[in-house]
C-alpha positions as MATLAB code, in Angstrom:
seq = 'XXXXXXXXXXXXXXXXXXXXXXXXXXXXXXXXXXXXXXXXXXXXXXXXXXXXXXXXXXXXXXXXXXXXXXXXXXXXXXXXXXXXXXXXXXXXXXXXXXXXXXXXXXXXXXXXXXXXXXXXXXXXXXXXXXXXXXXXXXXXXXXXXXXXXXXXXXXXXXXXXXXXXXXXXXXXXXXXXXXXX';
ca = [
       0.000    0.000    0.000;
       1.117    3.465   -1.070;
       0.859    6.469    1.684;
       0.119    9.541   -0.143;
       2.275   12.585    0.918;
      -0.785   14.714    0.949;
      -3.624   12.381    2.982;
      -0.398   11.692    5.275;
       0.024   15.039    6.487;
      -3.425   15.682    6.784;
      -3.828   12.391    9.309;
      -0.957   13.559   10.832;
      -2.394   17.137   10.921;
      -4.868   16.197   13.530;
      -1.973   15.511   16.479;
      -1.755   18.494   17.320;
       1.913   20.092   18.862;
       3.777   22.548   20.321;
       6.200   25.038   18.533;
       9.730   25.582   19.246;
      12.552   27.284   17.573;
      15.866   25.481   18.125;
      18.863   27.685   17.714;
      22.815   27.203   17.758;
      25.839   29.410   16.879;
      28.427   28.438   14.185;
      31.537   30.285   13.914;
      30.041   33.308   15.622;
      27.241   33.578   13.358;
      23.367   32.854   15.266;
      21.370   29.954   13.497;
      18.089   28.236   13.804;
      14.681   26.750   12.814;
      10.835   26.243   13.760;
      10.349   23.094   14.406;
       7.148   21.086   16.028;
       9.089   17.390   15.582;
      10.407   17.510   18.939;
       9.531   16.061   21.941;
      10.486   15.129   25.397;
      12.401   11.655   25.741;
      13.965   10.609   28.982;
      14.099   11.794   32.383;
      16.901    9.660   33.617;
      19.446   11.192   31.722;
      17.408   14.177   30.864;
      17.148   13.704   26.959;
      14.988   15.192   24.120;
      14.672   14.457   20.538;
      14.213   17.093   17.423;
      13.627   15.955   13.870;
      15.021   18.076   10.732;
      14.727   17.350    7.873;
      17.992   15.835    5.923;
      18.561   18.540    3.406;
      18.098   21.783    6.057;
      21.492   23.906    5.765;
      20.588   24.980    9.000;
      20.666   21.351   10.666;
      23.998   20.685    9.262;
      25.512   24.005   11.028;
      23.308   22.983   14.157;
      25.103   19.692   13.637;
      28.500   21.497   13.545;
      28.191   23.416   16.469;
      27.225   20.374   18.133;
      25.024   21.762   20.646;
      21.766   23.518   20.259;
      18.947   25.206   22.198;
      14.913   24.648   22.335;
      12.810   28.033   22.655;
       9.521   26.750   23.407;
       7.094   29.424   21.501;
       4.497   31.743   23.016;
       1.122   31.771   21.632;
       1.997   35.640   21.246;
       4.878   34.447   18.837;
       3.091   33.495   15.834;
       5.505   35.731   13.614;
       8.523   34.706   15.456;
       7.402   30.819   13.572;
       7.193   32.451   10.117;
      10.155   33.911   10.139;
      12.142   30.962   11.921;
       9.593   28.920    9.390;
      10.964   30.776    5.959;
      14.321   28.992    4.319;
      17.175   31.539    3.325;
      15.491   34.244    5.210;
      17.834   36.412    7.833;
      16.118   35.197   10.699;
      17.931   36.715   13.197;
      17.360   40.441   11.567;
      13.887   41.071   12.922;
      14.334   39.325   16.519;
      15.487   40.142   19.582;
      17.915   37.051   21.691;
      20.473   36.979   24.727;
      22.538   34.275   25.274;
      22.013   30.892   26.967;
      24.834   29.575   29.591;
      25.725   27.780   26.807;
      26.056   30.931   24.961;
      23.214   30.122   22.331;
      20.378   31.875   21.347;
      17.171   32.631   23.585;
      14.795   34.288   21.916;
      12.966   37.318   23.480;
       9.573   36.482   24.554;
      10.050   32.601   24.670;
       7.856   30.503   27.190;
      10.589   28.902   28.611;
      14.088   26.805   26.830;
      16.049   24.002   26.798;
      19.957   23.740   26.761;
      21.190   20.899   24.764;
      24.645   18.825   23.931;
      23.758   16.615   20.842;
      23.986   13.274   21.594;
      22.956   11.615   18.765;
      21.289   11.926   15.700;
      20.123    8.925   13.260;
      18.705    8.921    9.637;
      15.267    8.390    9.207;
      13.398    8.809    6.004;
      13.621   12.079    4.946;
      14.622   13.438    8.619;
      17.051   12.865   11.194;
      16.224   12.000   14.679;
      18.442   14.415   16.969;
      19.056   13.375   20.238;
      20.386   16.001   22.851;
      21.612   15.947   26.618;
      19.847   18.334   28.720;
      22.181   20.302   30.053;
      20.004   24.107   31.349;
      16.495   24.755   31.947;
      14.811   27.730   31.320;
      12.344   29.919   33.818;
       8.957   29.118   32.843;
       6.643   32.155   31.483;
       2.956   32.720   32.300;
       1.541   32.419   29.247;
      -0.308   29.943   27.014;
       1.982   28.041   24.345;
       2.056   28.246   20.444;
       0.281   25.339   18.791;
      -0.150   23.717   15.468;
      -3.290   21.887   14.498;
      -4.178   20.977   11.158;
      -2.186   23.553    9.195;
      -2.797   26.474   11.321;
      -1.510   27.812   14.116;
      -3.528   27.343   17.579;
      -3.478   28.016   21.196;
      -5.107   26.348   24.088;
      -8.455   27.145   25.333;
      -9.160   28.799   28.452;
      -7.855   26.852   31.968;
      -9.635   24.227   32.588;
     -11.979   23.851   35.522;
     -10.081   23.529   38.690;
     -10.049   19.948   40.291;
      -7.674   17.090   40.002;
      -5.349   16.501   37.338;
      -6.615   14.039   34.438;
      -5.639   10.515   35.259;
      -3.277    9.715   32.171;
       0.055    7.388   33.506;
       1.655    6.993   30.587;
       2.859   11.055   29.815;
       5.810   12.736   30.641;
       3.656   15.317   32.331;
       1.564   13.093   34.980;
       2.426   13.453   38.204;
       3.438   10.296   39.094;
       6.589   10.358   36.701;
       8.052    7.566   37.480;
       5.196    5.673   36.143;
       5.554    7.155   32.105;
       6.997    5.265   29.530;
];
């Protein structure tokens, strides 16, 4: 059976994710990408995964550098995606970053970020599958994330009632970590 580019990414459209913008600096010079393939991987080491895709310019100077840093997006940072989105564009023209401990980019207005050490990264398809140490976390801001849900960006809905949290063992984010994965 064939999987059509088109119907897959329109399955795949309804998982809906977060948006980040990982970032690095090669030879001096500021570099990153929006990305919503990453994802939280181990707690014990603390590890996380990113996925570019095998052709990106900007991977293989990520790559380089050999260590890289998440910015988790702000649902206020819709234009901060396009630009990190756009291939070729000068994306570090228009923003505004400091540097990490690491000495890599944060991006004003970020929810919160993610120092990493690559690790590892395998071939897979038309993407690699980075794996990076955690190495710094980030404060965490008070606002709502940046989210992508079938083509469009999203955000979440207002908080949700106040009671117990949902009963769900098997994510990163239950309480009862030690029971995920």
């Amino acid at each position: 059976m064939t999987i059509e580019p088109d119907r897959f990414r329109q399955v795949l459209g309804h998982f809906c994710t977060g948006v980040t913008v990982v970032t690095s600096v090669e030879a001096g010079v500021p570099v990153g990408f929006a990305c919503q393939a990453f994802a939280a991987l181990s707690l014990d080491p603390p590890l996380v995964l990113f996925c570019p895709g095998t052709k990106s310019s900007t991977w293989q100077r990520i790559e380089r550098a050999g260590s890289f840093c998440v910015n988790v997006l702000a649902e206020s940072q819709r234009e901060t995606s396009r630009i990190f989105g756009t291939a070729g564009a000068d994306k570090f023209a228009s923003v505004t970053w400091k540097p990490s401990p690491g000495g890599l980019p944060i991006l004003d207005g970020a929810l919160t970020w993610i120092d990493c050490a690559i690790e590892k990264a395998t071939e897979a398809g038309d993407h690699f599958i980075v794996v990076g140490r955690v190495l710094e976390l980030g404060p965490i801001r008070d606002e709502r994330p940046l989210l992508f849900y079938r083509g469009r960006y999203s955000s979440t809905v207002p908080d949700p009632v106040p009671g117990p949290p949902e009963v769900v063992d098997t994510l990163l984010s239950w309480a009862r970590h030690t029971d995920w994965i």
